[in-house]
Residue, then its C-alpha position, 0 to 999 in steps of 0.5 A: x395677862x401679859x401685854x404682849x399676850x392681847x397684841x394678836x387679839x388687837x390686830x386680829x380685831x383691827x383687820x375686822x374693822x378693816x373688813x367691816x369698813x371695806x363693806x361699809x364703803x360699798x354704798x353711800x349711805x354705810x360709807x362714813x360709818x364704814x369709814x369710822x369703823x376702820x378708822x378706829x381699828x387703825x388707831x386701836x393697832x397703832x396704841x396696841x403697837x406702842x405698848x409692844x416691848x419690841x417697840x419699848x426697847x428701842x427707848x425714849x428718843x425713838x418713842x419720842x421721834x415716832x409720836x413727833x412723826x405721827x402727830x405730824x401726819x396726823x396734822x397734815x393729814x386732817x388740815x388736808x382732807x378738811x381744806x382741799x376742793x372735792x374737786x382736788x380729791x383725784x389728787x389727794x387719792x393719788x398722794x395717798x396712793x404715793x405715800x403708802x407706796x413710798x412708805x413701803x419701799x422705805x420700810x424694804x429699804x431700811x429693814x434689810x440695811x438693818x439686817x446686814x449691820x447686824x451681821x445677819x444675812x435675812x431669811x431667803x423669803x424676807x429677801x424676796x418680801x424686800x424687793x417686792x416692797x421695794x420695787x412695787x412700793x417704788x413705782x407706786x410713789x413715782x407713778x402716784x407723783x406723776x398722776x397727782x402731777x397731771x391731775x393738778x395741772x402741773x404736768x400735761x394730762x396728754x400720753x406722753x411718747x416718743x421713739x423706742x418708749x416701749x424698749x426703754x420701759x422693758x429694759x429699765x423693768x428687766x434691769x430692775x428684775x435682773x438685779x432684784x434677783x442678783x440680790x436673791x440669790x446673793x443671800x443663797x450664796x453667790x455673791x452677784x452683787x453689791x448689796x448696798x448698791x444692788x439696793x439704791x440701784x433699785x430703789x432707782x430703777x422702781x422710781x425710773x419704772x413708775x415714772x416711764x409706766x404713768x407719763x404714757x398714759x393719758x388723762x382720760x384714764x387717770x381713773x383706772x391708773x388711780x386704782x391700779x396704784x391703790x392695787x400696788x400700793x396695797x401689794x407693796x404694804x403686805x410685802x412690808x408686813x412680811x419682811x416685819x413680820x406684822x400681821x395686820x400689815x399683810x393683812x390690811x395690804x392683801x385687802x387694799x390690793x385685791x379690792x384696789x385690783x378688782x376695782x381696776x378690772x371693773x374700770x377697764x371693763x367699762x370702758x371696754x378696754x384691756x389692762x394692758x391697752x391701758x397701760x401701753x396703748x398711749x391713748x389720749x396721745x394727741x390731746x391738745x389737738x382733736x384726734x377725729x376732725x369733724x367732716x364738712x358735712x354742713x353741721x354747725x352746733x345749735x348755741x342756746x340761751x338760760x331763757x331757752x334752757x328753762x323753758x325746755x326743763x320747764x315743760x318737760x316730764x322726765x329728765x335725765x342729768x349727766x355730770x361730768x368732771x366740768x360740773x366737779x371744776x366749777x363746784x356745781x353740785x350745789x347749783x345742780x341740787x337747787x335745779x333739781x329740786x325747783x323741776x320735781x317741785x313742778x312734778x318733773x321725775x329727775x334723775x342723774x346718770x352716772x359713768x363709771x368713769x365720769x371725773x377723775x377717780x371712781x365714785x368721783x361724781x358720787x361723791x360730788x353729788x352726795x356732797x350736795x345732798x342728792x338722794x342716793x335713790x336717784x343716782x343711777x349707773x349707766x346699766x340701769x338707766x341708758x335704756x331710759x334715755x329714749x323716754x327723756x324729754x331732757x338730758x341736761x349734760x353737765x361737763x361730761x365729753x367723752x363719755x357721751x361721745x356717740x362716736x364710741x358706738x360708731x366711729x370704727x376709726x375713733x380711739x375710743x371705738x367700742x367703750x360704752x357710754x351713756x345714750x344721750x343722743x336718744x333723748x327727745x332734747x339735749x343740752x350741754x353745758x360746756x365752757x368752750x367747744x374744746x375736746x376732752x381728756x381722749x383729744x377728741x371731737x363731740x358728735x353729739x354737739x353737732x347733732x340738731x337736737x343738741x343746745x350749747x349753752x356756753x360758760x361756767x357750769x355753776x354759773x350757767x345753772x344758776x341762771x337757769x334756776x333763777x329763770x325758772x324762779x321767774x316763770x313759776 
């Protein structure tokens, strides 16, 4: 049987695997072999592709620059992921995101510059397929940098904003649209504009847009716009597919968008807050600078000692760990484990109270933990444990702010009014550990810190923890 005749069959199987992987990635314990699964099926469509007599006839030289390109990637792409921190992994996710993106709008470009040099005008539905890869695979790149920017440090987590924001964002989204369609309707035959301009000038205005669509947003929502760009890039790659007539595109970019979109819709609800505020509400805006002073009121935070720590963990029956991305900073997971494991020696139940959007990406503080071996029986959403708290003689918080902040629940004036978080403030005792009393990426002050229940224990998570094991050592 002809070649040619199996490479259906091939990506057929491939967007399987695809699905399988996807289903793998659903629970931790299914989640590496989930992601060997689709990664085999890429690479069984990838060796399918090279035997293509399409691909054949572009001849030696460009078989030779793919495999070089390819080899490249392949390099960076495994010294990458095996060299960068976990801590790092928001950032890594957001170059991904970029890189499809850009990817795609490349691929948009590249293909419709192709179809006019050979003196064919493109099918009315591959017009439109071009400018939506363009455009969206355009934003995302440009979005993806800023995020990856602010996550690494490079640029400032806070919103960024500044008079008629709003405006010049629509006009550069309607003047993309505008020309998008003048391009559109050029293939009808009314000629608009230019097509090689009308292009660039998109290609220009995606990368505008991005930028003007993520520097608004603040830090404390980098992990909805994480997810938001996967959703894009995704859309971007199965516009790819269409204008190249590949299959397995649309089909790998239809499920990495609609999973990346659900996702988003699941984020934004734990948080309690719409896409579009978001989006476009600026929040985080004052960073830097605490939002809600705190009332002079007479409350003073209660500074604590590892002696003071150990002795609490040590005579308690039931505590509550709550990690945040100060654990993910300081590489604490580990430390974190060994405490764990030194209380349930002592017959003490230990379990860790995970929020959906503690880190800086989905699933960041799983993965941190799954890193350092913690069952994955003890990790529990903020659903299934935050009615436990109230039954805690301990909640040992680890780096997480603003998903502990009592003020969410009953500050009517607090810009994170109303998202749910974890009911630390229940538990008989709390303790923090926390480098500084600085606010979080929402640049607001902590109620839970003045509570008088509430001990600071002050400085590096890692090193903090490690005190804290080494004083119960002593006592046992």
């Amino acid at each position: 049987m002809d070649i040619e005749t199996w490479i259906p069959v091939v990506y057929l199987i491939t967007a399987v695997t695809f699905v399988l992987g996807l289903k793998g990635l659903t629970g931790p314990t299914t989640a590496v072999a989930g992601n060997r699964i689709a990664a085999a099926g890429m690479l069984l469509a990838v060796a399918v592709t090279f035997a293509a007599k399409e691909f054949a006839d572009y001849g030696v030289a460009a078989i030779g620059i793919t495999a070089a390109a390819m080899a490249t990637g392949s390099v960076a792409g495994v010294a990458g992921g095996r060299m960068v921190k976990m801590t790092a992994m928001p950032q890594m996710v957001a170059l991904f995101n970029g890189a499809g993106g850009g990817s795609a709008a490349l691929v948009s470009i590249l293909e419709y510059a192709r179809s006019i040099e050979v003196g064919s005008a493109p099918a009315a539905g591959a017009v439109v397929s071009t400018v939506l890869g363009l455009m969206i695979g355009g934003v995302s790149f440009a979005g993806s940098a800023i995020a990856f920017g602010k996550l690494q440090g490079i640029l400032s987590p806070r919103a960024y904003r500044y008079p008629g924001q709003r405006l010049l964002t629509a006009l550069v989204f309607g003047a993309m649209i505008v020309l998008a369609l003048g391009l559109v309707l050029d293939n009808a035959g009314l000629v608009l504009v230019e097509r090689p301009t009308a292009l660039w000038a998109i290609a220009g205005l995606a990368l505008l847009a991005g930028i003007a669509l993520v520097m608004p947003i603040g830090g404390a929502d980098m992990p909805v716009v994480i997810s938001l760009l996967n959703a894009y890039t995704g859309l971007a790659v199965a516009m790819a597919g269409f204008v190249l007539g590949n299959q397995l595109l649309i089909v790998a970019g239809t499920l990495v968008g609609a999973s990346g979109t659900i996702l988003t819709r699941l984020m934004s609800r734990a948080m309690n807050r719409s896409l579009a505020n978001v989006l476009f509400a600026g929040f985080g805006a004052s960073a830097g600078a605490a939002v809600a002073a705190r009332a002079d009121d007479g409350r003073t935070t209660r500074e604590v000692s590892t002696e003071d720590v150990a002795i609490l963990l040590g005579y308690a029956q039931n505590v509550i760990v709550v990690p945040g991305y100060g654990m993910a900073v300081a590489q604490a997971q580990h430390a974190v484990r060994e405490l764990a494991d030194l209380l349930e020696a002592k017959g003490i139940n230990v379990r860790y109270a995970i929020h959906p959007v503690a880190g800086r990406m989905p699933g960041h503080m799983n993965v941190l933990l799954a890193e350092a071996n913690v069952p994955y029986d003890k990790l529990k959403d903020m659903e299934e444990i935050n009615e436990d708290f109230k039954n805690a003689d301990v909640a040992l918080v680890i780096g997480a702010n603003d998903v502990t902040n009592p003020a969410a629940r009953a500050d009517k004036s607090s810009p994170i009014y109303g998202m749910p978080i974890l009911n630390v403030d229940q538990a008989k005792n709390v303790i923090v550990i926390k480098r500084s009393m600085r606010s979080g990426f929402a640049g607001i002050d902590n109620e839970l810190y003045l509570d008088p229940k509430t001990g600071m224990l002050f400085g590096d998570a890692k090193e903090a923890v490690a005190k804290v094991v080494q004083e119960l050592k002593k006592a046992a």
